[in-house]
Structures are given as structure tokens and as C-alpha cells.
C-alpha positions as CSV (number, residue, x, y, z in Angstrom):
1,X,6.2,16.4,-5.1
2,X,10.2,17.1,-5.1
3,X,10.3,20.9,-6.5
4,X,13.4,19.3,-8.6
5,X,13.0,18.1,-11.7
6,X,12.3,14.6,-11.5
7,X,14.8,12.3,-13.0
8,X,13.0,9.5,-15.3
9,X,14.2,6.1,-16.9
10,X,17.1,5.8,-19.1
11,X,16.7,6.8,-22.5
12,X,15.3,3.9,-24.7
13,X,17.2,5.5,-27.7
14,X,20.2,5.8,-26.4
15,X,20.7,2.6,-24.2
16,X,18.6,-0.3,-25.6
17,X,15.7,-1.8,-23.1
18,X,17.7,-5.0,-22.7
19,X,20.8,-2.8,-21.8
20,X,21.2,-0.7,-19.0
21,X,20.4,-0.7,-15.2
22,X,18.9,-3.7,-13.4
23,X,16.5,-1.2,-11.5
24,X,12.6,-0.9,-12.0
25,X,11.6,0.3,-14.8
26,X,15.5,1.3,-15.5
27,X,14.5,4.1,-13.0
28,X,17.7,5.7,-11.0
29,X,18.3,4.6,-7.7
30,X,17.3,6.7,-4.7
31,X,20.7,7.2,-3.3
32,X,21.2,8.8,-7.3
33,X,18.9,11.3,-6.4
34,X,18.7,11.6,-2.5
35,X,14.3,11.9,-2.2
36,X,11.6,10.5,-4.1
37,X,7.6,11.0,-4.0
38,X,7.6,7.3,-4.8
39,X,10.7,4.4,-3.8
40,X,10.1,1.1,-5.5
41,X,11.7,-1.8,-3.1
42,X,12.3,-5.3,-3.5
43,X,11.6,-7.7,-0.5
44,X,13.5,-11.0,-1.6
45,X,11.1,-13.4,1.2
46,X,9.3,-16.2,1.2
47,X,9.8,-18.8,4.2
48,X,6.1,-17.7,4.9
49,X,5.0,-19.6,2.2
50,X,2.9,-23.0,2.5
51,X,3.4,-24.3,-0.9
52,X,5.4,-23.7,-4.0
53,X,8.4,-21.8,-2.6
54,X,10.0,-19.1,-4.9
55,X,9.0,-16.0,-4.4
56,X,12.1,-14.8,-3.5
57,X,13.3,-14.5,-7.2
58,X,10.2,-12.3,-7.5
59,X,11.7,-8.7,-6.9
60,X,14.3,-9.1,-9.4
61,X,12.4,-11.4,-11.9
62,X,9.7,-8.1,-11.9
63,X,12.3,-5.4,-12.3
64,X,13.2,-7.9,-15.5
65,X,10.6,-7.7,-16.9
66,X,10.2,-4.0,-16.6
67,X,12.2,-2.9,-19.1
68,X,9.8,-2.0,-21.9
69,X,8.1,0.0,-19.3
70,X,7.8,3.6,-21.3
71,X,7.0,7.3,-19.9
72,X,3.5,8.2,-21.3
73,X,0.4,6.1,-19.8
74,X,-1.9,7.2,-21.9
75,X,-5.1,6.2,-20.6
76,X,-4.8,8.2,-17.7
77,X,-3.0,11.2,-19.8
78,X,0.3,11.2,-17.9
79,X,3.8,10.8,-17.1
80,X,4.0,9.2,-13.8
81,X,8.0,9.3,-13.9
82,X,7.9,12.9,-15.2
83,X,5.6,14.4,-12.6
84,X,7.1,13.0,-9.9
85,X,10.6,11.6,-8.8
86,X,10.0,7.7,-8.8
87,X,13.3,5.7,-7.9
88,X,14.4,2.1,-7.3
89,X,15.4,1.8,-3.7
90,X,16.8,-2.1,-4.1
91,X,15.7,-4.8,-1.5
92,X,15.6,-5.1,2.2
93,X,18.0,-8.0,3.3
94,X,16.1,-10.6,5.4
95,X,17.0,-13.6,7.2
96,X,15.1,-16.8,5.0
97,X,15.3,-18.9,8.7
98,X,13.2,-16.9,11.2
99,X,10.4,-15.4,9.9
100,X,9.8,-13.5,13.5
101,X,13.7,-11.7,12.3
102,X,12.6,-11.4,8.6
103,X,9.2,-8.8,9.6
104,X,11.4,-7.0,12.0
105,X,14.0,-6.4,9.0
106,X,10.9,-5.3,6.5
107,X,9.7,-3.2,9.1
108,X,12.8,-1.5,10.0
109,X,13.7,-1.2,6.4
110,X,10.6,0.2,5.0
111,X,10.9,2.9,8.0
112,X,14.5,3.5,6.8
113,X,13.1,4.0,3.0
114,X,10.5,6.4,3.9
115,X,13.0,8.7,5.7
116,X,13.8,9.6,2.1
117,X,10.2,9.1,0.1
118,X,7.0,9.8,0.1
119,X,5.4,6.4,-0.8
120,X,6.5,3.0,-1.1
121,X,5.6,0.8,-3.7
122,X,6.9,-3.2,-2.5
123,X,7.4,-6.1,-4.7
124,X,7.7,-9.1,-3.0
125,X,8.2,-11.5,-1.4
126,X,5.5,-13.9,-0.5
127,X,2.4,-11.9,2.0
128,X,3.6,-12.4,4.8
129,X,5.5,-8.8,4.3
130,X,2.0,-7.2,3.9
131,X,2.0,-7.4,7.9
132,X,5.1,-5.1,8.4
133,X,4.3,-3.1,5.8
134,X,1.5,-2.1,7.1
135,X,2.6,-1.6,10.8
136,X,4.5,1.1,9.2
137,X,1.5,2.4,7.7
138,X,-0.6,2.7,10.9
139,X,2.5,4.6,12.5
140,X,2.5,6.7,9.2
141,X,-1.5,7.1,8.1
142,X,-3.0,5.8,11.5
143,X,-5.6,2.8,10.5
144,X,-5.5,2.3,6.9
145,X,-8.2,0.8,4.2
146,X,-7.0,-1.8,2.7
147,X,-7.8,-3.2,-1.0
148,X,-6.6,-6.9,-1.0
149,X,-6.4,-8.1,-4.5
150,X,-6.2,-12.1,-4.2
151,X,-7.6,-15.5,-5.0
152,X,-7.4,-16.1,-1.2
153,X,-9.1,-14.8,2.1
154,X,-5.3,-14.3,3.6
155,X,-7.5,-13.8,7.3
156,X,-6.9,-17.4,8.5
157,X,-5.4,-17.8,11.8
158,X,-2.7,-20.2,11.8
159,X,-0.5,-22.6,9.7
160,X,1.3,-25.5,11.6
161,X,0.9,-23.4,14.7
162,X,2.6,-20.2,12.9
163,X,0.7,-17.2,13.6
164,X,2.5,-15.3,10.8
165,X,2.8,-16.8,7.6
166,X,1.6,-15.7,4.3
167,X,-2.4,-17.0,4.9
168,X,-2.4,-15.0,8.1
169,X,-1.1,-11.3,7.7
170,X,-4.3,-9.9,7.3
171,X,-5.5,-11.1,10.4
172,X,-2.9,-10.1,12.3
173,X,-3.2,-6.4,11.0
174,X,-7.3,-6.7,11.7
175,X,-6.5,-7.6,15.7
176,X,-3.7,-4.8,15.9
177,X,-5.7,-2.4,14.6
178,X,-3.5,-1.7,11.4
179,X,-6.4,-1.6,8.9
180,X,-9.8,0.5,9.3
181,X,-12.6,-2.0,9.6
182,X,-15.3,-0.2,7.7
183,X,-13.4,0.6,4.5
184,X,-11.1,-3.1,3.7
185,X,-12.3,-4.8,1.1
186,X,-11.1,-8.2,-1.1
187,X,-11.2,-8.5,-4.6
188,X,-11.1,-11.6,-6.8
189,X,-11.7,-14.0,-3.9
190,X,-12.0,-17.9,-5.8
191,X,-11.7,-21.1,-4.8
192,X,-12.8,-23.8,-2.3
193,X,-12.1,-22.7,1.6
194,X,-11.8,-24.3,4.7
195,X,-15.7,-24.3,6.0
196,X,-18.2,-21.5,5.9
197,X,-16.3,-20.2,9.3
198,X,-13.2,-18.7,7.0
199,X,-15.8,-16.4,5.4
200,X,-17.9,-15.1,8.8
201,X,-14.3,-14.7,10.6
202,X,-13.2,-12.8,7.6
203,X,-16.1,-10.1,7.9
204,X,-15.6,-9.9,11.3
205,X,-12.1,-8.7,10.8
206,X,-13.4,-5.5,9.0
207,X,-13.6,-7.1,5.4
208,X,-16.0,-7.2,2.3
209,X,-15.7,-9.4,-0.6
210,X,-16.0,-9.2,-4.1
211,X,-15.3,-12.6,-6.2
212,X,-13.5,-13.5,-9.0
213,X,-17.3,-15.1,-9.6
214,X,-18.8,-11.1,-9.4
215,X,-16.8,-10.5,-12.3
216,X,-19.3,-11.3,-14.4
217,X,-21.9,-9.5,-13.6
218,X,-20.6,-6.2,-12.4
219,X,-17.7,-5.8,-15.0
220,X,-14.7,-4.0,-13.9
221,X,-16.6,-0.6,-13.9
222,X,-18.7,-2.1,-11.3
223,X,-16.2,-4.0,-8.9
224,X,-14.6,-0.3,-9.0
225,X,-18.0,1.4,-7.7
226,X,-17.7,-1.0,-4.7
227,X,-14.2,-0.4,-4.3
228,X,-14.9,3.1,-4.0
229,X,-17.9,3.0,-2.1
230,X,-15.7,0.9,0.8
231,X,-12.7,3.0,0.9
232,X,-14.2,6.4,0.2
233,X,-11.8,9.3,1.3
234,X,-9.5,7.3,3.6
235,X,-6.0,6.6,3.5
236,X,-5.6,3.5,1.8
237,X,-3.2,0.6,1.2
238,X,-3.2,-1.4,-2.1
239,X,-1.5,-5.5,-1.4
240,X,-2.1,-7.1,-4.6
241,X,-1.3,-11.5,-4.9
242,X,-0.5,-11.8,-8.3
243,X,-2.4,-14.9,-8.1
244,X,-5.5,-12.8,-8.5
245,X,-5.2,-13.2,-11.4
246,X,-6.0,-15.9,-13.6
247,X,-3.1,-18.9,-14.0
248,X,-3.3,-17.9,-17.9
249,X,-2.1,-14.4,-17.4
250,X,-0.2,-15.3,-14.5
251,X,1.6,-18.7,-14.2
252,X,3.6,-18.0,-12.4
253,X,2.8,-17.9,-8.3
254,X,2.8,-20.1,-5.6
255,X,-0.8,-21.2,-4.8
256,X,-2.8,-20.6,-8.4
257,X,-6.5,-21.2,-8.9
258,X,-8.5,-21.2,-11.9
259,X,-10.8,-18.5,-12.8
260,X,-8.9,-15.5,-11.7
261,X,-9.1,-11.5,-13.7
262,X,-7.1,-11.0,-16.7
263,X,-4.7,-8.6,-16.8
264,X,-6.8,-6.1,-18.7
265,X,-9.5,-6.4,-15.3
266,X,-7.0,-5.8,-13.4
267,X,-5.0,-3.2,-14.8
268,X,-8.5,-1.8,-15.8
269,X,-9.4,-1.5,-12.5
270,X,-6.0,-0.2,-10.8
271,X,-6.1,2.7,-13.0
272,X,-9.6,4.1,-11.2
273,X,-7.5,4.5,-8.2
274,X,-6.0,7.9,-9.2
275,X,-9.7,9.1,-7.7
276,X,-8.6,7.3,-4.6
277,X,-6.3,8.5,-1.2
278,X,-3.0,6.2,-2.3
279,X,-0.6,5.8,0.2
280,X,1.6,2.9,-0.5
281,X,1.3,-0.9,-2.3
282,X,2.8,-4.1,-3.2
283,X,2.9,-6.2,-5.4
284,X,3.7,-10.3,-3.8
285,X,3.6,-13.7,-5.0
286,X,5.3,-13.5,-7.8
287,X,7.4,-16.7,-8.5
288,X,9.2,-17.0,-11.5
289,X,10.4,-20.4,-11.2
290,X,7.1,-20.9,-12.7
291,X,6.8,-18.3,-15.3
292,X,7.8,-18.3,-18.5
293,X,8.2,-15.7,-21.2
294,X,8.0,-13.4,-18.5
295,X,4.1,-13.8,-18.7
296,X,4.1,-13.3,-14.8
297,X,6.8,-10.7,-14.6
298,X,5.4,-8.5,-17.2
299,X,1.6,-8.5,-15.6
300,X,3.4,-7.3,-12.1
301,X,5.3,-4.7,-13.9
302,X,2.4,-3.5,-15.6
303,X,0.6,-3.1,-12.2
304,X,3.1,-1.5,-10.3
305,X,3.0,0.9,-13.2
306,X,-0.3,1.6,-13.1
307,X,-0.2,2.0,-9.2
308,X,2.3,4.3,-9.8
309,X,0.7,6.2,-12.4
310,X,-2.7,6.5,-10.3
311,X,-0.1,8.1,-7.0
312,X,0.7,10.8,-9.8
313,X,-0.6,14.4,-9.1
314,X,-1.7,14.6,-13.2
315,X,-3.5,11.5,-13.0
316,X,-6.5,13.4,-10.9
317,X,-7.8,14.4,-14.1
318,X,-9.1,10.4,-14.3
319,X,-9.0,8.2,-17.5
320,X,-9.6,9.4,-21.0
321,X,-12.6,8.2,-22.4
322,X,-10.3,7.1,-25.2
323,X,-7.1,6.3,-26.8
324,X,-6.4,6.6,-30.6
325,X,-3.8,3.8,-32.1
326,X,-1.8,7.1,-32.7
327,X,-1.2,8.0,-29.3
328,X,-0.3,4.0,-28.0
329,X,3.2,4.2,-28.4
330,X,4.0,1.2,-30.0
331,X,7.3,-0.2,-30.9
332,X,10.6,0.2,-29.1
């Protein structure tokens, strides 16, 4: 952590939420403050996409919604932009004609954002930036697990002939050696597939699943037991499809399907990570051509926030067992 004190949002009773700076969480921007332990950046892609295009709109649409994003989580007991230096490092520029250009620019500018951070936390952007992201990982971390939330498999091996599109990255990262095989694991995995052949090529490529379907009888408390029982102590890498979850909590994506976590699962479940070796996320999928009230938006924020929270040093101590209504914080 920066020995510095960290510099946090703007001040809610000074500059109202829906005023002020366009960054997450109205956090300062990391050339405001030179290093951060954690740089939030926007990757403004999606011509990996192979259905509802729109995800491009997705970094800013999230910041958006960030707004009422305040300083105490208190479920985990702490302040994860008063701990540590969190800032908003905007978006790495890509070229929305050559995909093959577009993963050299996410790679090169993710490398360029960690010269000055710690940890990266991404906000797509279709998937298909999972795949650079976590080439940088691998030259970071070495082999990384990897906790895929998503309705989809993301494992298959081509689209049209395109080896790298947003159904494919994690495939790609499996056959360079980008992920560690015995500690990736899928959660919330729904929907018809291809043939039986998606889900014997998926395990061999170093993944275990656990269902949207599983849900239901393990609880959240239990999909969190496997989680930790796959990754264990290793380094690991959080890409999390907002179309996990549910189209009611979260209309707005590219390729929905019904029967998805609610946010509470989700968030439920993110927050457990502060027991876990965090060393970078994103957040894809998010298109907000097909939100509305910022249902989409807000559900992102809120997990980026909790993935921040659970990178914070504080937030070792794990979850309270529970929160009064005195201590939640509402209003303004």
C-alpha cells in the first residue's frame, strides 16, 4: 500500500453525487496522484462480440452509475478507498476494425497502467479483453487461477473462423498457458450449449463448473467453499460477464439467459474473496443500450466495489457476522 495518505472520492457533502468528476466512483485520476494499489480502467471494445453489439458504452455507462458509491462497506468493516490509494486510470483506446490491433493495444496499455499500480481492476468491453488481460497476468503472477463468473463456457474454439472473439478467450489463455489448470473454475454456467463436447473440451482446458442450476442447493455459502477449494492460495484472476447474472438484475448485456444469480448471490459471494490471493479483475459485458434505470450499471458498480473492497489490506479480517440498520449508511 502507498505509505501516502490515500486520496478517496469527492466529498458527497460538498459536490452532490450527480455533480462532479466522470471517474469511478468519483475517485481521482491516477495521473492526480502519480501510484495507486488499485487503477480502475475502462476498455471501450466490442467487435469481438457475436450478438447484440454495445458494450463499448459499457466503461462509461458503469462509472455512471457509480456515483452513489460511498466509503464504508460495512459488511466487510472497511474503507477500501481509505486503506488504500484506488484511482480511475480512463480507458485504453482501441481500434473497433481489427480485433488482432485491439488485444495488442489492451495488452500494451494494461502493461503501461501497471507501471504505476499495483492492481488493475477492468471494466469492459466485451471478453474478448479477458485474453490480454491476462497475458499480462502470466508475465506478472506466472499462471494464474482464474474465477469466470458467466452464463457461458467462453472455451469454444472459433466463431466464423475467428480464433479470438469474445466465446473463445478462455481457451486461448488455457493453450498458452496463461491460467493454472488445477485451480480455474466457472461460476453460474446456464443455458443450452453446442453438444456434450463444449463441456468435456472445457474440463480439459483446466476448468470446473458450478451452475447457475447449483445455486439451489449449495447457496452462495456453498458455491464459495468450491471456489475456495479450487483456487486455494494461488494468484488468482477474477473476469466476471455481467450476464451471470440474471436478465432481471441485469438487462442489460449482450447474450442474456434466464435463470442467472441476483445481485445479492453475487455480491454475496465476491465479498468472500478478501480470504483469497486477488490480483487483478474485470468486469465485461455490460451494454447499456439495453439497460434502463441503470439496473445494469449499478450491479457492475457494485461488484467492482466489492472486488475492490475484498483487494483491501482491512478486509482480511472477513465479513461481519452482522450489520445493524444503524451502521448501513443510508441516504445521500
Amino acid at each position: 500500500m502507498n505509505s501516502a495518505t490515500p486520496r478517496g472520492p469527492v466529498d458527497a457533502t460538498a459536490v452532490p453525487r450527480f455533480g462532479g468528476p466522470a471517474t469511478f466512483a468519483r475517485l481521482p485520476r491516477l495521473d492526480e496522484v502519480g501510484r495507486a494499489d488499485v487503477a480502475v480502467v475502462g476498455v471501450p471494445f466490442d467487435s469481438g462480440v457475436s450478438y447484440r453489439p454495445g458494450a463499448r458504452f459499457g466503461p462509461g455507462h458503469v462509472r455512471a452509475s457509480s456515483k452513489l458509491l460511498r466509503n464504508y462497506n460495512p459488511v466487510l468493516d472497511v474503507e477500501p478507498f481509505g486503506v488504500q490509494q484506488v484511482a480511475d486510470a480512463g480507458d485504453i483506446a482501441c481500434n473497433p476494425f481489427s480485433i488482432d490491433e485491439a488485444v495488442e493495444q489492451v495488452d500494451r496499455g494494461a502493461r503501461a497502467v501497471l507501471e504505476h499500480s499495483t492492481r488493475l481492476l477492468t471494466i469492459g468491453g466485451d471478453h474478448t479483453i479477458a485474453l490480454p488481460l491476462l497475458r499480462v497476468m502470466r508475465e506478472v503472477h506466472g499462471p494464474v487461477a482464474v474465477v469466470h463468473f458467466d452464463a457461458h463456457l467462453d472455451t469454444w474454439d472459433t466463431y466464423f473462423g475467428a480464433p479470438v472473439t469474445h466465446g473463445t478467450p478462455f481457451r486461448r489463455a488455457s493453450e498458452e498457458g496463461l491460467i493454472d489448470q488445477t485451480g480455474s473454475i466457472h461460476v453460474g454456467i446456464r443455458g443450452p450449449l453446442y453438444g456434450p463436447s463444449d463441456l468435456a473440451d472445457d474440463q480439459a482446458l483446466g476448468f470446473q463448473v458450478v451452475g447457475s442450476h447449483d445455486m439451489d442447493d449449495l447457496g452462495w455459502r456453498g458455491v464459495v467453499e468450491r471456489i475456495r477449494a479450487r483456487v486455494g492460495d494461488r494468484p488468482t484472476y477474477v473476469s466476471l460477464d455481467i450476464d451471470v447474472l440474471d436478465p432481471a438484475f441485469a438487462p442489460g448485456t449482450g447474450t442474456p439467459e434466464a435463470g442467472g444469480l441476483t445481485s445479492r448471490e453475487l455480491l454475496n459471494i465476491l465479498r468472500s474473496f478478501n480470504t483469497l490471493n486477488l490480483v487483478g479483475a474485470d468486469i465485461v459485458e455490460v451494454a447499456p443500450a439495453y439497460d434502463h434505470a441503470e439496473v445494469t450499471g449499478i450491479a457492475a458498480s457494485h461488484a467492482a466495489y466489492e472486488l475492490i473492497s475484498a483487494m483491501a489490506p482491512a478486509a482480511e479480517a472477513g465479513p461481519r457476522p452482522h450489520v445493524s440498520a444503524s451502521t448501513t449508511g443510508l441516504g445521500g
